[in-house]
C-alpha positions as CSV (number, residue, x, y, z in Angstrom):
1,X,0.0,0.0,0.0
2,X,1.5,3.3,-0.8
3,X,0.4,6.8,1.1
4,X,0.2,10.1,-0.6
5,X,0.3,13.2,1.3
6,X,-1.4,15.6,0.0
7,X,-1.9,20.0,0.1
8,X,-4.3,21.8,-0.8
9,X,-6.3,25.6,-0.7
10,X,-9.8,27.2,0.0
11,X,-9.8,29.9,-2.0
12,X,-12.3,32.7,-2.8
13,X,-16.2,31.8,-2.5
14,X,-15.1,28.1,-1.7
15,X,-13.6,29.3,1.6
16,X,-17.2,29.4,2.6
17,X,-17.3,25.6,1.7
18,X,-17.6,23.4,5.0
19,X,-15.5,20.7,5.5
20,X,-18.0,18.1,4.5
21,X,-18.9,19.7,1.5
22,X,-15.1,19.3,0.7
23,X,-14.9,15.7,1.4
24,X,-17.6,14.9,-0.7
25,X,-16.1,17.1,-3.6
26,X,-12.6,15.7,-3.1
27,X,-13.9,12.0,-3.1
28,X,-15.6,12.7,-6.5
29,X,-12.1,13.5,-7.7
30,X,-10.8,10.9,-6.7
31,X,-13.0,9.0,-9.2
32,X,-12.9,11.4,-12.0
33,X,-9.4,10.9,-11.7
34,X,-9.4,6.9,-11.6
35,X,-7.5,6.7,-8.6
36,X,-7.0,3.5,-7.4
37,X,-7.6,3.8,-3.8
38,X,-7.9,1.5,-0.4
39,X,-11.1,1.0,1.2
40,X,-11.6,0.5,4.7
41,X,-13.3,-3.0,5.7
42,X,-16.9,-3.3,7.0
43,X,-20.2,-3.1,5.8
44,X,-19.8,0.7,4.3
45,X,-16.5,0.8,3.1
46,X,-15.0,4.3,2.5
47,X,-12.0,5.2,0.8
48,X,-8.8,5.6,3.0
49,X,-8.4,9.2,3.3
50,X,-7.1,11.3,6.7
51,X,-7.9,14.7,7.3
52,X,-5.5,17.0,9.4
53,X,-6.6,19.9,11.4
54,X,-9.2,21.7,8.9
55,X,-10.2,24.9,8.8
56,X,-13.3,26.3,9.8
57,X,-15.8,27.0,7.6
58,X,-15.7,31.0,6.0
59,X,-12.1,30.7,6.2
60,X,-9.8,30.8,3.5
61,X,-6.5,28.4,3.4
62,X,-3.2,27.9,1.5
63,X,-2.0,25.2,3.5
64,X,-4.4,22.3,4.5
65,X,-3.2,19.1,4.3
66,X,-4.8,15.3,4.0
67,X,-3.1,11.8,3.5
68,X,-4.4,8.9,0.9
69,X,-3.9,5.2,0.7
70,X,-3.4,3.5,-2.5
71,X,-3.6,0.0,-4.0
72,X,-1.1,0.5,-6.6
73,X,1.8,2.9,-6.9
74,X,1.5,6.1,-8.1
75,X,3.8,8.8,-9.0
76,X,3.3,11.8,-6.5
77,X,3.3,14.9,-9.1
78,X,1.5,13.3,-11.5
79,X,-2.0,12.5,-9.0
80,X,-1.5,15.6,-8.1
81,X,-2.2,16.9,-11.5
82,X,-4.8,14.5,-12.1
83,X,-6.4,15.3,-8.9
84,X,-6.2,19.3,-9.2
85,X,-7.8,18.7,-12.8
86,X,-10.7,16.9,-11.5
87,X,-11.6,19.7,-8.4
88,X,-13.6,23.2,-8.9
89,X,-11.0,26.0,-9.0
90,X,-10.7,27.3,-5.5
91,X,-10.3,23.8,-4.0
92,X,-6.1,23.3,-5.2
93,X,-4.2,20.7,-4.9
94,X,-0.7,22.5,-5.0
95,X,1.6,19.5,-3.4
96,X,2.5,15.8,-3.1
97,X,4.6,13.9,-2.0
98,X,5.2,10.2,-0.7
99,X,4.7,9.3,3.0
100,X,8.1,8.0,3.9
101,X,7.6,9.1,7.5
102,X,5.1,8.9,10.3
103,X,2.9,11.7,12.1
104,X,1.7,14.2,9.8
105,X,-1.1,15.5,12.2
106,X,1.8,15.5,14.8
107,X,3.8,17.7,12.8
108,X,1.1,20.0,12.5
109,X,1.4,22.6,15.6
110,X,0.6,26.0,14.8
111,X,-0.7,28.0,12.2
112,X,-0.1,31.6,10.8
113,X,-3.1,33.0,9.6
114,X,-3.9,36.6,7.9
115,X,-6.5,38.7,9.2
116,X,-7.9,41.2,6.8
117,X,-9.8,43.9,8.9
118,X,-12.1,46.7,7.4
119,X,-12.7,49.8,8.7
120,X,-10.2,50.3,11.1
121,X,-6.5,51.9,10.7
122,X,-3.5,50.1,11.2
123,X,-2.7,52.7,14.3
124,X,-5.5,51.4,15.7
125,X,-4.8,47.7,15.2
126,X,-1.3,48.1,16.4
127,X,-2.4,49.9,20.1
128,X,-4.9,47.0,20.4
129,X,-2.1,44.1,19.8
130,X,0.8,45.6,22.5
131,X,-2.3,45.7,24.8
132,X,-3.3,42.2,23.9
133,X,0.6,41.0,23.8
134,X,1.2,43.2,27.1
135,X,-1.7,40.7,28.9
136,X,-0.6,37.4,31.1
137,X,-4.0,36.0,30.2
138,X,-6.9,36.9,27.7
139,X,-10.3,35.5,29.0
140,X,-12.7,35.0,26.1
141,X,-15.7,33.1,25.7
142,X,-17.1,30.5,22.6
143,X,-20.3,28.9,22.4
144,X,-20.0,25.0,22.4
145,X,-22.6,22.2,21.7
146,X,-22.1,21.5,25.9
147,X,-23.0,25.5,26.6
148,X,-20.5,28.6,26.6
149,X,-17.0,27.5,27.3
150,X,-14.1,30.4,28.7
151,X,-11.3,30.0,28.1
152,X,-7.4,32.2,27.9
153,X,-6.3,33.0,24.2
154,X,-3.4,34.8,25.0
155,X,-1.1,31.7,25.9
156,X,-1.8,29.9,22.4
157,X,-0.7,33.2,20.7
158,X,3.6,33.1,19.4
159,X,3.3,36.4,17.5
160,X,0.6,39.0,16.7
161,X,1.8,41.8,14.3
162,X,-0.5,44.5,12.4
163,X,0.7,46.2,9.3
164,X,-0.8,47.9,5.8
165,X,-2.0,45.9,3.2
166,X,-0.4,44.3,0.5
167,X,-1.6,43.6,-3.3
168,X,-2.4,40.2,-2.7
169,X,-4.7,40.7,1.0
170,X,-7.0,43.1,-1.7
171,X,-8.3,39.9,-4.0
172,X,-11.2,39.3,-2.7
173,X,-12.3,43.2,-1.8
174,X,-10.9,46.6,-3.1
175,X,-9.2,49.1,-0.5
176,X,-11.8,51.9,-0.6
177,X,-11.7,52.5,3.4
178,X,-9.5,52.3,6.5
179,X,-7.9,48.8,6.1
180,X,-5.5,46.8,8.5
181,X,-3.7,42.9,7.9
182,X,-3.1,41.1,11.4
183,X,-0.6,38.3,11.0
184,X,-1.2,35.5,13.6
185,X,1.0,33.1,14.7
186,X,-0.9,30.6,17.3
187,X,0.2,27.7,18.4
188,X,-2.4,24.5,18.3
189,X,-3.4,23.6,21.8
190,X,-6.1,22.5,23.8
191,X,-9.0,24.2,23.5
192,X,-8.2,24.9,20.5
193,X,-7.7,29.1,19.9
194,X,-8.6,30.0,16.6
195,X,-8.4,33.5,14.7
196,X,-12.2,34.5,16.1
197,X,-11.1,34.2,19.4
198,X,-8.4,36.6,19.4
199,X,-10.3,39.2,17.6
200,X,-12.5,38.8,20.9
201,X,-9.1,39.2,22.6
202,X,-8.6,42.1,20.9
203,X,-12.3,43.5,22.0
204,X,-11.9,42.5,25.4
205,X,-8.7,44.1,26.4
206,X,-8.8,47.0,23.9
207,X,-12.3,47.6,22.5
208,X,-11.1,47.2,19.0
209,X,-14.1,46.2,16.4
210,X,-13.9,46.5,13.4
211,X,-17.7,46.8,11.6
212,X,-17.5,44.5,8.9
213,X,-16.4,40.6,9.6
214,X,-12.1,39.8,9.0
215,X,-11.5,37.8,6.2
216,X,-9.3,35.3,7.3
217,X,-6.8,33.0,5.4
218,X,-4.8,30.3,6.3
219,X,-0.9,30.9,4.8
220,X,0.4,28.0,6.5
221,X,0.9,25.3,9.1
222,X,3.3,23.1,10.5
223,X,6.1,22.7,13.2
224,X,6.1,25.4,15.5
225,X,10.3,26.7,15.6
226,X,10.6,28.3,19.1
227,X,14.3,29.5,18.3
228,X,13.3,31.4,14.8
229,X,9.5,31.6,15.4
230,X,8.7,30.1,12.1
231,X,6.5,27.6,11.3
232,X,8.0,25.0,8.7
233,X,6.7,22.6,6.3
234,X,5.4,19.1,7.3
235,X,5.8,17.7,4.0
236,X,10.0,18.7,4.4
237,X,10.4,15.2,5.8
238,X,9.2,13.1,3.3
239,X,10.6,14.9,0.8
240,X,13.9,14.3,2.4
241,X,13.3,10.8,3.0
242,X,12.2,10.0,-0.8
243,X,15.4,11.8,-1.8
244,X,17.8,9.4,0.5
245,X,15.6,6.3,-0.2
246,X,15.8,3.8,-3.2
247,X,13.1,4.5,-6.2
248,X,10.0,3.4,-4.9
249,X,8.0,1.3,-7.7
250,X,6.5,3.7,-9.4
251,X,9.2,5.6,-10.0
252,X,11.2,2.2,-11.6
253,X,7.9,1.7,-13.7
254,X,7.7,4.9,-15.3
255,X,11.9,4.9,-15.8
256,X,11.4,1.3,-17.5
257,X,8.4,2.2,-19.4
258,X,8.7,2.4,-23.6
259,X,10.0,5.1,-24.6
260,X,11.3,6.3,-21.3
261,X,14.7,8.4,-21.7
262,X,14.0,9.3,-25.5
263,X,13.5,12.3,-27.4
């Protein structure tokens, strides 16, 4: 059996698309694209796909990831193609690679995410984020399916910076007001503290509220770096571990294959 890891994007309207709505869309894809996957045993056998840490619905995302398991060998770049063919445009796939290593969902740590907010300046943005930075603890509150749960966002959050927007924060609306970008690095922890809750950080401890709802993207995940205060990539493992391995069969197949090497 042979495991793709796979990332992919929400993207314009389709940030809006709820995780569900995704599966259902990505296992059509799978089909389109004649994949030949592995099903689970049982009486309602389902292909053999893992999900890691999705975003919430409205949000947008360059860097979600999910891992596959095949019957027969594929090559990496190529299903990636196939795959990316076969979904709406909005829902990418923009990477592959063989698993040659285990724990993808434990490599997956913290997030930084952009936060594009309307109708407030960036002078007010960056007042709001020394106070929230200057805080031990940020109390906020988030309604649950067991009732409304409280909680401290501050401790989850590695680095909160304001600053103007750039070309590529202005796709999905044009600057014609007072615009701010918050760039959020939080850490994934228990209860989870996602980019909502520190804009009700933000209100709590500085009355900041901007009138019109942040648009919020995903730019990536992975391996929190304490030293540099990065996050890395979690497909950097396999990659290197593909590199220092033999060719795995797929790779021999399409080497041996007529015509292989020729102009």
């Amino acid at each position: 059996m042979q495991r793709i890891r796979l990332r992919y994007t929400k993207r314009g309207r389709l940030r809006f698309t709820s995780h569900r709505d995704f599966q259902r869309a990505f296992e059509r894809a799978l089909r389109r694209a004649e994949v030949p996957m592995a099903y689970s045993a049982g009486f309602t056998p389902h292909p053999k796909v893992s999900y890691a840490n999705a975003a919430p619905t409205g949000t947008g995302s360059e860097a979600e990831y999910l891992e596959i398991a095949l019957t027969e060998a594929r090559d990496p770049e190529t299903l990636r193609a196939l795959l990316d063919e076969s979904l709406p445009a909005g829902l990418d796939i923009t990477d592959a690679v063989e698993a040659r290593t285990s724990g993808l969902a434990d490599r997956l740590t913290a997030s930084v995410w952009e936060l594009r907010l309307d109708g407030v300046t960036v002078e007010e943005v960056r007042k709001a984020v020394e106070t929230f930075l200057a805080a031990e603890t940020v109390e906020v509150q988030r309604k649950t399916k067991n009732g409304v749960r409280t909680f401290d966002a501050r401790s989850a959050v590695a680095d909160l910076v304001a600053d103007h927007p750039q070309a590529r924060s202005l796709a999905d609306r044009p600057l014609d007001n007072a615009c701010a970008i918050l760039r959020l690095v939080v850490r994934h922890v228990t209860p989870a503290v996602r980019p909502d809750d520190v804009l009700s950080g933000l209100r709590a401890v500085a009355d900041l509220a901007p009138p019109v709802p942040a648009a919020v993207t995903r730019l990536a995940q992975g391996l929190f770096d304490e030293e540099s205060g990065t996050v890395t990539d979690p497909l950097a493992p396999d990659r290197e571990a593909v590199t220092a391995a033999p060719p795995t069969a797929a790779a021999t197949a399409s080497a041996t294959a007529p015509g292989a090497g020729t102009a």
